[in-house]
N, C-alpha and C positions, 0 to 999 in steps of 0.2 A: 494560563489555563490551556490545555490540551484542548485542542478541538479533531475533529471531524467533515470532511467536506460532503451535502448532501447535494440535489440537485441546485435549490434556489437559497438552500438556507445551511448553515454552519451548526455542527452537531456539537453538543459537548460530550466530552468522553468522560467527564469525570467531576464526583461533588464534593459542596465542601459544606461536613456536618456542621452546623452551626454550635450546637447543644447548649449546653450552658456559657459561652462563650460574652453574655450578660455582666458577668458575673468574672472578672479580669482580676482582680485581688482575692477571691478564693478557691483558683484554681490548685492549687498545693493541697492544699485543706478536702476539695472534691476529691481530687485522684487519693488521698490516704484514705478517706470516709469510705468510696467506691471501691478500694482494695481491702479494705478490710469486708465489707459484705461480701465480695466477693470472694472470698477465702472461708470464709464463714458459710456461708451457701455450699460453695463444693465441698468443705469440710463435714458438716451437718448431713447435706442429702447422700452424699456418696456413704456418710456412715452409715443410714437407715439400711439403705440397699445392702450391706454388709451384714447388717444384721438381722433382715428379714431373709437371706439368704443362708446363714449360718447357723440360726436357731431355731430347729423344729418346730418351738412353741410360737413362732410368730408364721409358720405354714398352715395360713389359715386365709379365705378369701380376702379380709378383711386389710392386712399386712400384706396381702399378693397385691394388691390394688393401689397401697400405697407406695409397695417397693416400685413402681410403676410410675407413679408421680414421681417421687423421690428422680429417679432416671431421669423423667422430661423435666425436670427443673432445674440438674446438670446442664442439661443441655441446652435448656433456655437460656441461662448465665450466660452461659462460654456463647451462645451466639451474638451477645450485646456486649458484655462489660468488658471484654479483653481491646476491642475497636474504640469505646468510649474509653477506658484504663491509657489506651496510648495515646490518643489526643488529649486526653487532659496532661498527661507528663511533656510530650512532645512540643506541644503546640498544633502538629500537622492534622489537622481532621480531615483531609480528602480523602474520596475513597471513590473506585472506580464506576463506573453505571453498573458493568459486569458484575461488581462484588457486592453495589447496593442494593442487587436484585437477586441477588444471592443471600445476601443478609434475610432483605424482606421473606423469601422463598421460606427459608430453615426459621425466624421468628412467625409465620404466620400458620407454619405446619405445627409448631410446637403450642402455638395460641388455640390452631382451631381443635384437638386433641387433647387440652386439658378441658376446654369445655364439655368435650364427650367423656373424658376422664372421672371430670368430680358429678357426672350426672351419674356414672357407671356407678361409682362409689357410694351417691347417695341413693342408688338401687339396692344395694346391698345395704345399708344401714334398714332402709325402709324393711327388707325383706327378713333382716336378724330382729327387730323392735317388733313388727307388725304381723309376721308368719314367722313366729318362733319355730312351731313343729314341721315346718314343709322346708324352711330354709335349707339344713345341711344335701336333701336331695335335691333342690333349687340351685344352690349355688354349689354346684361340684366342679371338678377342676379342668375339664371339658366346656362347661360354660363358663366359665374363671378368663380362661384363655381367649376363648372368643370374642368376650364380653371386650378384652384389653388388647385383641389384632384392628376389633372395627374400632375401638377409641384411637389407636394409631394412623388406621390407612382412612379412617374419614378426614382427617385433618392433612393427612401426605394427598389424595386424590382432588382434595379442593383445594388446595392450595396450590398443586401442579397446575390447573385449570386457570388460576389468575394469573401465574406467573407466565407464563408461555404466552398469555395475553398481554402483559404490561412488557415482556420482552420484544413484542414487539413494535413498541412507542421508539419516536426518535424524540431525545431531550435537546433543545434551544436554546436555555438560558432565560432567567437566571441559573447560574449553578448551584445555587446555596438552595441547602435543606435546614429549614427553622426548626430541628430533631436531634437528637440525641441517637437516633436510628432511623431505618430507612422503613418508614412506614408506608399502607397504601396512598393516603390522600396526601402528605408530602411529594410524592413522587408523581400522581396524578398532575398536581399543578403545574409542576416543571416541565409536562410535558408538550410541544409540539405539533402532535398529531392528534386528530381525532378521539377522543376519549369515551364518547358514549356508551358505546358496547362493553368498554372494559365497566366502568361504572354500573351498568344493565346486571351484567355476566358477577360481577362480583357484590352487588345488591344481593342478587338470588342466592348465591351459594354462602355468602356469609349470614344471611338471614336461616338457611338450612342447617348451618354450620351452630348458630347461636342459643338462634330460637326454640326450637324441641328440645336440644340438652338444659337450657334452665327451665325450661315449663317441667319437664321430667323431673328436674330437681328440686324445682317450689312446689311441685304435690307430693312429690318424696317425703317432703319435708313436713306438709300441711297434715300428711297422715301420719308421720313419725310422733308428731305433738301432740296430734289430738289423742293418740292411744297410749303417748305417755301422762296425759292430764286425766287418762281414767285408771289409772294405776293408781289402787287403794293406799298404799303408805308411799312414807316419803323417800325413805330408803329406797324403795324399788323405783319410785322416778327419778332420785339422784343416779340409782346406777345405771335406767335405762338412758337418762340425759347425757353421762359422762361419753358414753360409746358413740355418741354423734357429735358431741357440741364442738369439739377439735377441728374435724372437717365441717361441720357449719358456719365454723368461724374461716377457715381461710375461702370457703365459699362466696361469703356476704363481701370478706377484701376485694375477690374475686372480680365476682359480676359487678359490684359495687362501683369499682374504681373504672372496668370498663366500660361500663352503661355511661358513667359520666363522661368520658373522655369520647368517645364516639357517640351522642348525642346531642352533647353541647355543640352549637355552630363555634363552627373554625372562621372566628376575627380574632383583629389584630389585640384586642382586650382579655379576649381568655387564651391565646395560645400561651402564654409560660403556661398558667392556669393546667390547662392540657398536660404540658410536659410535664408538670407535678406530681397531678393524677396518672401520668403515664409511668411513673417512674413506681408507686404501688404496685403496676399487675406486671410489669415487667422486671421490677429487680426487688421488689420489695415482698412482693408473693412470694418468692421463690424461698427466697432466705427465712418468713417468719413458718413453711411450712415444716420442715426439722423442728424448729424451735417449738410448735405449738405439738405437733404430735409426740415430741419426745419427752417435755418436759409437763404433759398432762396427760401420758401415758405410764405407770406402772408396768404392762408385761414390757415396752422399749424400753424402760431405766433399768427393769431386772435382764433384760437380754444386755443390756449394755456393761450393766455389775459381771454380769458373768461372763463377757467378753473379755472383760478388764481383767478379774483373776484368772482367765485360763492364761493369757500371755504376761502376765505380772507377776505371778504368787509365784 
């Protein structure tokens, strides 16, 4: 182990991810399962983005908002599965302090921005279901944008804010992270120095970060249903249902799988536990969103038909 010389005490310069490392006879079987989602992920999202850009009929708030996710879920991937992809083939899961706070940095920026993301989104559902006639001047392309700079820079400016603070912990030892990634309260523990303040400072802003975008999104929602349950035939509440249900499903994954894993105590009996549920909002969100919007989406299967025959036929 690389160390570090502090004043009184020995720094370590570098960790070693644990992940699924339990689990010694399926590691082959992990890295093919985790490469193939992963290919399938950037396959899938990168394709949305392709085609919410390429065909006019999906230039509409609705498709702006997901080509959007679609983006941050690219890039959620690649900030996990290619670190995990090479320790499970490798063997070697070490990774620098430098690069596992660089890790946490880019997954925590991309974490706190799909929260602001699917609340944005379920703004827009609320506002197409529930102000049919006001929406097209509601959501113009001016508010469009805006709506998708603050879901980005709220999640890059709080995130800035923790990291600059956990940058500047000295870690002691152990070197081992019981993760699969370099999360906040793994890294916490390992650390050395004083931690209160980061813990203070990152209460606040991840409670900022969390709490208003799903409250925003469970009354989204609360009004989206109740004005669909006063919709006289069935027809008209299947089709106003179909226009939400997509994103309310990878919503519930969403918040679902995070609520559990950060609010269940971190003992030794539920950490796999944790990793499990961690492995939903971090690799498994990502990949079932293509899947769910495309394959219970009609205009994305006809923007995708017609993809197909312009460069085929």
């Amino acid at each position: 182990m690389e160390t570090g010389e502090g004043k009184n005490q020995t720094y370590i310069t570098e960790f070693n991810l644990l992940g699924f490392e339990m689990f010694p006879q399926l590691q082959t079987l992990l890295f093919l399962l985790f490469l193939v989602i992963y290919i399938v992920t950037m396959a899938g999202n990168l394709l949305i983005v392709v085609l919410v850009v390429v065909d006019r009929h999906l230039h509409t708030p609705m498709y702006f908002f997901l080509g959007n996710l679609s983006c941050l879920e690219t890039c959620y991937s690649s900030t996990i599965l290619p670190r995990l992809l090479a320790g499970l083939l490798t063997g070697d899961r070490t990774i620098s302090v430098s690069g596992c706070i660089t890790q946490f940095y880019f997954f925590g920026v991309l974490v706190a921005s799909e929260c602001y993301l699917l609340s944005t989104m379920s703004y827009d559902r609320y506002l197409a279901i529930c102000k049919p006639l006001h929406y097209t001047a509601l959501m113009n392309g001016r508010f469009c944008l805006l709506l998708a700079a603050v879901s980005w820079m709220g999640g890059l400016m709080a995130t800035t804010i923790v990291t600059c603070l956990i940058s500047q912990l000295h870690f002691c030892g152990p070197n081992e992270i019981d993760h699969f990634l370099c999360d906040f309260t793994p890294l916490i523990k390992v650390s050395c120095t004083d931690t209160r303040l980061v813990k203070l400072v990152t209460f606040v802003i991840s409670s900022i970060d969390t709490l208003p975008p799903f409250l925003l999104t469970l009354m989204s929602y609360i009004c989206i249903i109740s004005t669909i349950l006063r919709i006289p035939s069935a027809a008209g509440r299947q089709k106003a249902f179909s226009t939400c249900s997509s994103h309310l499903i990878v919503v519930t994954i969403f918040y679902g799988t995070l609520i559990v894993v950060y609010v269940l105590p971190d003992t030794d009996s539920l950490r796999d536990l944790n990793k499990v549920f961690s492995l939903f909002y971090t690799v498994l969100t990502p990949l079932a969103n293509p899947l769910i919007y495309s394959l219970r989406n009609k205009e994305v299967l006809e923007a995708l038909r017609k993809l197909i025959h312009r460069y085929v036929a």
